[in-house]
C-alpha positions in Angstrom: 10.5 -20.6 15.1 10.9 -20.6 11.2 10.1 -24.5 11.0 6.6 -25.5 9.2 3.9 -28.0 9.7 1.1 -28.8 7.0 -1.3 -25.9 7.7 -5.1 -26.0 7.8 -7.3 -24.6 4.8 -10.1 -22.9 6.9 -13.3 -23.1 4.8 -15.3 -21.4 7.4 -14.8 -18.3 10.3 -14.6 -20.5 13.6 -12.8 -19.0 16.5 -9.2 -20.4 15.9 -9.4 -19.5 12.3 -10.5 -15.5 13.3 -7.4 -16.2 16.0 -5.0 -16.6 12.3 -6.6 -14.0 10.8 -5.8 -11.2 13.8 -2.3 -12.1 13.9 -2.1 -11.4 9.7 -4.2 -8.3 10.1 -2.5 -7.1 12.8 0.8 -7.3 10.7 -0.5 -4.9 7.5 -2.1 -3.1 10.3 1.5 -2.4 11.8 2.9 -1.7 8.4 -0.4 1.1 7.6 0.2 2.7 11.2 3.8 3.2 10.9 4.0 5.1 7.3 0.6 7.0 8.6 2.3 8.1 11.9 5.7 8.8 10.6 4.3 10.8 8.3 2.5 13.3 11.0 5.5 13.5 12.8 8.0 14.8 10.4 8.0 18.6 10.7 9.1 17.7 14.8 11.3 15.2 13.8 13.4 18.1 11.7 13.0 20.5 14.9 14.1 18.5 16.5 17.5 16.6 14.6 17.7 19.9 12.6 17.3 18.0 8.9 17.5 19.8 6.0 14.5 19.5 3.9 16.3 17.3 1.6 16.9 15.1 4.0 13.6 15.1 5.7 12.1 13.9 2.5 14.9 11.8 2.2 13.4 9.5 5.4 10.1 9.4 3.6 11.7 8.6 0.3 14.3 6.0 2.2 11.0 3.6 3.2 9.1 4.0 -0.4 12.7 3.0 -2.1 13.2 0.0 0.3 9.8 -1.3 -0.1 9.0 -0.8 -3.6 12.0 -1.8 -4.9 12.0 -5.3 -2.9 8.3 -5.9 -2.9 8.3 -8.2 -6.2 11.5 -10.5 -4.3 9.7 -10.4 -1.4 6.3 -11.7 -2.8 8.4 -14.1 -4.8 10.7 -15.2 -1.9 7.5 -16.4 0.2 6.7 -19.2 -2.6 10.1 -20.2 -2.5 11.4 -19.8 0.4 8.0 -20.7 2.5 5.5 -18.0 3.7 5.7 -18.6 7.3 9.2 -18.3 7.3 9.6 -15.5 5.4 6.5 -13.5 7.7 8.4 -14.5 10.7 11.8 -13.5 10.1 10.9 -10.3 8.0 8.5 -9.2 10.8 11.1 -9.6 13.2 13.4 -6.8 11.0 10.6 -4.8 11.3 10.4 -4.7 15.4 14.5 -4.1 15.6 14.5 -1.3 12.4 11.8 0.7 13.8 13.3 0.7 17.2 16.3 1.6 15.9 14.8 4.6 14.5 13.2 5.5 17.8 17.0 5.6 18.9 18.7 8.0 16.0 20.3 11.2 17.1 21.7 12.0 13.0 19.7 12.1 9.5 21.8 9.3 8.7 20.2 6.8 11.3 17.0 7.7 10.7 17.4 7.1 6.4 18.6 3.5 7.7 16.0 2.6 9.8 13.6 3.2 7.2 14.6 2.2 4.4 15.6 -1.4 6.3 12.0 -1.3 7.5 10.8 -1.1 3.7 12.6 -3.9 2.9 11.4 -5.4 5.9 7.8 -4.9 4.8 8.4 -5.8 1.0 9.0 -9.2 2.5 6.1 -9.3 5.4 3.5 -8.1 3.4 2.9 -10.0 0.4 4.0 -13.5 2.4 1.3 -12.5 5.0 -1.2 -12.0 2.3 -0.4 -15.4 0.6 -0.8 -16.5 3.6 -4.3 -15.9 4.3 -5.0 -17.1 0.1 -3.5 -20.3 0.5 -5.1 -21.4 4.6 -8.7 -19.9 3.7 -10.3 -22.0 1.1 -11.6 -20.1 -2.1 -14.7 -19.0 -1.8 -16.9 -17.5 0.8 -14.3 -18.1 3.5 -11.2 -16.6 1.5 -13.6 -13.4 0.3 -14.6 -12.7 3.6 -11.1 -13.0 5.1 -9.3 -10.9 2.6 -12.3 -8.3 3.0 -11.3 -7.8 7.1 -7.4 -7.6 5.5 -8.3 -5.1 3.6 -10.2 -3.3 5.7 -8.0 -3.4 8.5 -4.7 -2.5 6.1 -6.7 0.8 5.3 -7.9 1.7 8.6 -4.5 1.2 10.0 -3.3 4.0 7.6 -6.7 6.2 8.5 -6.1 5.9 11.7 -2.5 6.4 11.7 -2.8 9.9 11.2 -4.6 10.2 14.4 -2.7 8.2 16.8 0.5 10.1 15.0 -0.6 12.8 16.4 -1.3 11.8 19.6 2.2 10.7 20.1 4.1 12.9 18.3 2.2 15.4 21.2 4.4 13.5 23.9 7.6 12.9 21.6 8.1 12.0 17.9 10.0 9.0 19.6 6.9 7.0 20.5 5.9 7.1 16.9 9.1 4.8 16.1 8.9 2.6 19.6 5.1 1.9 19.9 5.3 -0.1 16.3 8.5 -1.9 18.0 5.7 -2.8 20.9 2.7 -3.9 18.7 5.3 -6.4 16.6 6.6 -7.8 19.7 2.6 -8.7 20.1 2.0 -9.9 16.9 5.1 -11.7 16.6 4.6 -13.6 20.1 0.9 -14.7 18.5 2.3 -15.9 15.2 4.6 -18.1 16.5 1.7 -20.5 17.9 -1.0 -19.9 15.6 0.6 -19.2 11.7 1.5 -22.7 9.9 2.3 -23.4 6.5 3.3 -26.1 4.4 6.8 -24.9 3.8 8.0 -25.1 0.0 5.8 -26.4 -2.5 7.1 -28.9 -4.3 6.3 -27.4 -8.1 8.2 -24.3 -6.9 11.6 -26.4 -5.3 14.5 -25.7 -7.5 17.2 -23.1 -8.0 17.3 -19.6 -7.3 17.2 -17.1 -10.2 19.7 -14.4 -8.8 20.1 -12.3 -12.2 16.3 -12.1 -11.8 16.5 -11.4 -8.6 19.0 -8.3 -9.0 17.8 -6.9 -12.1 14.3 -6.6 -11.2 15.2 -5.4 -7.7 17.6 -2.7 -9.4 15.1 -1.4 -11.6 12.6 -1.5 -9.2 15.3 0.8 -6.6 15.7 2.9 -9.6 12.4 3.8 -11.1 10.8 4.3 -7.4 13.8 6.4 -7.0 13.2 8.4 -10.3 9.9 8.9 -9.3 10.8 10.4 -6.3 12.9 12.9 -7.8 10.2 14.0 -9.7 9.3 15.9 -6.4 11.5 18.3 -6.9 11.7 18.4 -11.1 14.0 21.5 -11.5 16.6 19.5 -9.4 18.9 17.5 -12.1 16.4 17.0 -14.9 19.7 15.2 -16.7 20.1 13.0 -13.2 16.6 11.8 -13.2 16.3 11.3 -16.8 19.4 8.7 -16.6 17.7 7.1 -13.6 14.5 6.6 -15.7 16.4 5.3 -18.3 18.5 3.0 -16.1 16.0 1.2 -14.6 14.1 0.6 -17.4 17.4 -0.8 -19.3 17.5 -3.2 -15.6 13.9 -4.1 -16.6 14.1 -5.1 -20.4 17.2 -7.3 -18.9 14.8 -8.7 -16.4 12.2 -9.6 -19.0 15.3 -11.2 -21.3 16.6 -13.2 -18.3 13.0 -14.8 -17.3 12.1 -15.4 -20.7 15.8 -17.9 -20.9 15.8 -19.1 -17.0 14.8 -22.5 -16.1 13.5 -21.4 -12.9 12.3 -17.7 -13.2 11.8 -15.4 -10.6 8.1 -14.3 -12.3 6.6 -16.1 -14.7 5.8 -13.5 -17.0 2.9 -15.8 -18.3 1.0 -14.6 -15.2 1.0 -11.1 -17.3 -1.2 -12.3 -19.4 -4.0 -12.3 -17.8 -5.7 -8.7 -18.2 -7.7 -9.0 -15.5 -4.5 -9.4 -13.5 -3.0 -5.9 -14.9 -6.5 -4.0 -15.1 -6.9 -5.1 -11.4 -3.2 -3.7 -10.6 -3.7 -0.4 -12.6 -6.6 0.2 -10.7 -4.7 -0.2 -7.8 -1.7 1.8 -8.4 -4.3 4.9 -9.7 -6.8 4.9 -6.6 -3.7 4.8 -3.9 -1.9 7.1 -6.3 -5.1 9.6 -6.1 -5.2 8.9 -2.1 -1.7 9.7 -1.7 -1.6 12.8 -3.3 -5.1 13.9 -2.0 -3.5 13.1 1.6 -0.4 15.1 1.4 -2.2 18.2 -0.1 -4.4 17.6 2.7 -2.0 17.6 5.7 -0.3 20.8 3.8 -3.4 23.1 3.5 -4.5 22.1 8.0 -0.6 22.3 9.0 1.3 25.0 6.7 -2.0 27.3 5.3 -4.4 26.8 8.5 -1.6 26.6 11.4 -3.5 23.5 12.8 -1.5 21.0 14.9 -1.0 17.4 14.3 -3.6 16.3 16.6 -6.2 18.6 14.7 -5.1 17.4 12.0 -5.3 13.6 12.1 -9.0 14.3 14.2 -9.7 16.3 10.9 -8.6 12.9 8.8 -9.8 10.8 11.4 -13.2 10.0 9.7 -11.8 8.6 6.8 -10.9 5.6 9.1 -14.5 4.3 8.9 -13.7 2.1 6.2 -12.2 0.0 9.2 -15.9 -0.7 10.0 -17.8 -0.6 6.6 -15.4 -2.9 5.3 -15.8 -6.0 6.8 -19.4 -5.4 7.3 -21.3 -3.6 4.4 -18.4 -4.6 1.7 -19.2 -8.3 1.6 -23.2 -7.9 1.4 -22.8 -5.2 -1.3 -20.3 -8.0 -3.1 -22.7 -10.2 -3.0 -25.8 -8.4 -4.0 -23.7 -6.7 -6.9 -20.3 -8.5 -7.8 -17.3 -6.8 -7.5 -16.6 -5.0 -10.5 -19.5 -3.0 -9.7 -18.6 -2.0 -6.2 -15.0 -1.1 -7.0 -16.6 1.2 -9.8 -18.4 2.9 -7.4 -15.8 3.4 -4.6 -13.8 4.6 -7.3 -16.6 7.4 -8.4 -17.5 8.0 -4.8 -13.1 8.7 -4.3 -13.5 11.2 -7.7 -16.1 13.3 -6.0 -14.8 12.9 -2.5 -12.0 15.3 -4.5 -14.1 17.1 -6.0 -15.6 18.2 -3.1 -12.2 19.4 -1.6 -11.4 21.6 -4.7 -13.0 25.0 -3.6 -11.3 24.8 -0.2 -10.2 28.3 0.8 -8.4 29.3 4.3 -11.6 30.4 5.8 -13.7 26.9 4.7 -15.2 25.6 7.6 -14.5 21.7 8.6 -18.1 21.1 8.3 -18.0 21.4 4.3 -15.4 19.3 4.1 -16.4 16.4 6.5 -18.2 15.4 3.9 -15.5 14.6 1.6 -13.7 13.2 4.1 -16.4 10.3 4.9 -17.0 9.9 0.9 -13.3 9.0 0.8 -13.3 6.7 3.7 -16.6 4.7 2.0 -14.8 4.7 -1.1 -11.7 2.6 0.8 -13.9 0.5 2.3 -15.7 -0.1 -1.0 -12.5 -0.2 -3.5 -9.5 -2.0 -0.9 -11.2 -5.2 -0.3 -12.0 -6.3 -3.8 -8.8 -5.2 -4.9 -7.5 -7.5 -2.8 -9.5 -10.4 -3.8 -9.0 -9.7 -7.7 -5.3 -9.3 -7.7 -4.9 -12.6 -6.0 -8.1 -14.5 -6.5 -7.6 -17.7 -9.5 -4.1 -17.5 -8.9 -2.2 -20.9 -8.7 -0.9 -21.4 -5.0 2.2 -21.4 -6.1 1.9 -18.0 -7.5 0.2 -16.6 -4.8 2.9 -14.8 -3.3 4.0 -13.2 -6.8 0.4 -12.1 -7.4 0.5 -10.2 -4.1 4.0 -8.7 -4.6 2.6 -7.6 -8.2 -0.3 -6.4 -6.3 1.9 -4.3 -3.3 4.3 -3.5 -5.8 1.1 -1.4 -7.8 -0.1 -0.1 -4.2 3.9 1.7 -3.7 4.5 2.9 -6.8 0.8 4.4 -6.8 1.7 5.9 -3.3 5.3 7.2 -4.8 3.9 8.4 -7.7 0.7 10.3 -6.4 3.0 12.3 -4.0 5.8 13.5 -6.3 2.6 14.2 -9.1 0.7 16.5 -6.9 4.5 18.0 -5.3 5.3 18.8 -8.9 1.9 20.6 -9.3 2.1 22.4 -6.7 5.8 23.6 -6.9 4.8 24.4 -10.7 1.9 26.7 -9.6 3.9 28.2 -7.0 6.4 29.4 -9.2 4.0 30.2 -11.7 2.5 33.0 -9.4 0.0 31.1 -7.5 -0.6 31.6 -4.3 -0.4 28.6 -1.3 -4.1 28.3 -1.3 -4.2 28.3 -5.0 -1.3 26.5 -5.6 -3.0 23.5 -3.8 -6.1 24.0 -5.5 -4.4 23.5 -8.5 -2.2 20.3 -7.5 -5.7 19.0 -6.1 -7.0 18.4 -10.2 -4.1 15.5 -9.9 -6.3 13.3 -7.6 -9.4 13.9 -9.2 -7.9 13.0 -12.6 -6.3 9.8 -11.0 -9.6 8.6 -9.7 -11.6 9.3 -12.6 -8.7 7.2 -15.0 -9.3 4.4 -12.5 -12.6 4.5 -12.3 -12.6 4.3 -16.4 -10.1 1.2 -16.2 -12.7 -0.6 -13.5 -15.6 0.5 -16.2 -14.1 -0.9 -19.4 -14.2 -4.3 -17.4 -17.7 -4.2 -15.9 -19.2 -3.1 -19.4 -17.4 -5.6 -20.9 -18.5 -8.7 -18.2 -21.8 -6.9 -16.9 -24.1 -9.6 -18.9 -22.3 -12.4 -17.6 -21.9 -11.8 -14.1 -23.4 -14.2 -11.9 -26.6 -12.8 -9.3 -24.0 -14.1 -6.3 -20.5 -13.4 -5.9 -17.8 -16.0 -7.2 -14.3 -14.5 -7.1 -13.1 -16.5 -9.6 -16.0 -14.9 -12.2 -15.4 -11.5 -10.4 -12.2 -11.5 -11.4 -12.2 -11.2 -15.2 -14.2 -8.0 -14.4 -11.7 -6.0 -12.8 
């Protein structure tokens, strides 16, 4: 099973090359739908295993340490190690983890399950994305492909919230066992259809396991730290020393792979600023989403009383960026480049949040179903060419790096834009506020997190706007991110 042949480089969509592509959409699509579904069912998963609300946010916080803090290994382990393997194997995990979670009867289970299914997903994802860069030749082929990835990686969180609901209706178990079904499915499709071509040969060599651990460590304990910031009057001295801890792992990191033959990241890739403009963006506009998407599944459940179903029907329309994205994404692309199109998904996101800030109990859903559909074109405009500039004029045998760099900025975004708008909220309880208000208030995070990314996207179209080609080339594209 974890064997590889020389793979083909697809340089156009026939049907055996749309057959590869399913089987790596369907994977980020498993990983979207399980945080989007868990997520619904967690006030019935306390019910019903009586958690503490410590713990409760503990099972959310269990998945975000496991994959943030692994993501860079993972992305890096695929280049070494070899993609397909690597997909395979991890996506395995996944299917056994989640059923195990389907199966816990104590807190304790349920924190292992997820936070083995993080790691599980550090490792899938980025070696399923450097997948589809390295067997779709650059160009019109790779664009288009990562475009559908995209698209289907958001709409599988989108629609998450729905299908969450639905299950969580018969039994929060289902939400754990019907991801243990669809990898079974995925898995049984990759087996035939994924190739690779195993290990490069400029990547063979020894393993750098002090990189390994001290980037992993830090990683563990910043997204940790960030977590804590949920709950900020809770051990300010505790997180501070996690803060500080991690980044003391990271300046050893960046000592280590500066000295080792055979680093773990070659921190020359940081050089590029189109690289880390393209990864800031990212980690601001998921960040903004994040936030904007726990705020909003407080205000229908805990101010409103609405049910899970009602509210992943009242989120539902955000998953149109399933459609829009393969579809209208790639013409607009090529009529306007992509620095301009992430630019404006990122405005369209700003005022999508906008729009949601005079919510009061009585609002009806009509006023804000318009919000909700800004925010699910701004996905469809903004995921896709993320995608494509994060990895896009990458050497192949950086390619899983640059998409563990690019997954790494998509988990702490989603991390930190939950604890930010927490801590708001928390703050403006305590200050007086009331729920209604207090949410209002926390909602200013979002906005401001869109708008800084939309500035960051900005600087690089104003600086690349009179060189920018009338049809798309990635490889121009991406010096404008």
């Amino acid at each position: 099973m974890l064997e590889s042949r020389p793979a083909e480089v697809f340089t156009e969509m026939s049907g055996r090359t749309w057959a590869v592509l399913a089987v790596l959409c369907g994977a980020i699509f498993l990983e979207g739908i399980d945080v989007a579904m868990l997520n619904v069912a967690l006030p019935s998963i306390r019910s019903d295993l009586g958690l503490s609300t410590g713990m409760l946010s503990g099972v959310v916080s269990a998945y975000v340490l496991g994959y943030g803090g692994f993501m860079l290994l993972g992305g890096r382990a695929a280049d070494l190690l070899g993609r397909r393997r690597m997909f395979l194997f991890w996506l395995t995990v996944f299917l056994l983890f989640s059923g195990l979670g389907g199966f816990a009867t104590e807190g304790w289970m349920l924190l292992t399950a997820r936070f083995v299914t993080g790691v599980a997903a550090a490792f899938m994802a980025p070696a399923g994305l450097s997948l589809i860069t390295t067997n779709f030749a650059e160009g019109p082929a790779r664009n288009k492909a990562l475009l559908v990835y995209a698209g289907i990686a958001a709409g599988g969180f989108s629609l998450g919230m729905v299908v969450g609901g639905l299950l969580t209706a018969l039994g929060w178990r289902w939400v754990f066992f019907a991801p243990v079904v669809l990898s079974a499915l995925i898995l049984a499709a990759a087996i035939p259809l994924v190739w690779d071509s195993g290990v490069p040969e400029r990547v063979r060599g020894g393993f750098d396991l002090l990189g390994a651990f001290s980037v992993t460590g830090a990683m563990l304990l910043l997204v940790y730290g960030v977590v804590r910031l949920e709950h900020p009057g809770d051990g300010p001295a505790l997180t501070a020393m996690v803060f500080a801890a991690g980044l003391l792992l990271l300046a050893l990191f960046v000592v280590n792979e500066r000295r080792t033959a055979n680093p773990l990241v070659r921190l020359g890739i940081l050089r590029s600023g189109a690289l880390v403009r393209t990864n800031v963006v990212a980690l601001l506009f998921v960040g903004s989403f994040a936030g904007f998407q726990f705020l909003a599944t407080l205000y229908f459940q805990e101010l409103r009383g609405w049910s899970t179903v009602q509210t992943g029907l009242a989120m539902a329309v955000i998953g149109v960026d399933a459609v829009l994205a393969p579809v209208l994404t790639p013409r607009l692309v090529d009529r306007f480049g992509n620095a301009r199109v992430v630019f404006g998904g990122v405005v369209l996101a700003a005022i999508a949040y906008a729009f949601f800030l005079p919510t009061d109990i009585d609002r009806a859903y009509a006023a804000m179903f318009p919000a909700m559909l800004l925010l699910g074109v701004a996905f469809a405009l903004v995921y896709g060419p993320l995608t494509i500039a994060g990895t896009d004029g990458i050497a192949e045998e950086d390619q899983g790096l640059a998409s563990g760099l690019l997954y790494t900025a998509f988990q702490f975004g989603f991390a930190l834009g939950i604890s930010a708008v927490t801590a708001v909220e928390v703050a403006a309880v305590t200050a007086g506020q009331s729920g209604i208000e207090a949410v209002r208030t926390a909602l200013i995070v979002p906005v401001v997190a869109a708008a800084v990314a939309g500035l960051v996207a900005a600087f690089g179209l104003r600086r690349n706007a009179a060189d920018e080609p009338a049809t798309y080339s990635a490889s121009t594209q991406l010096a404008q991110v």
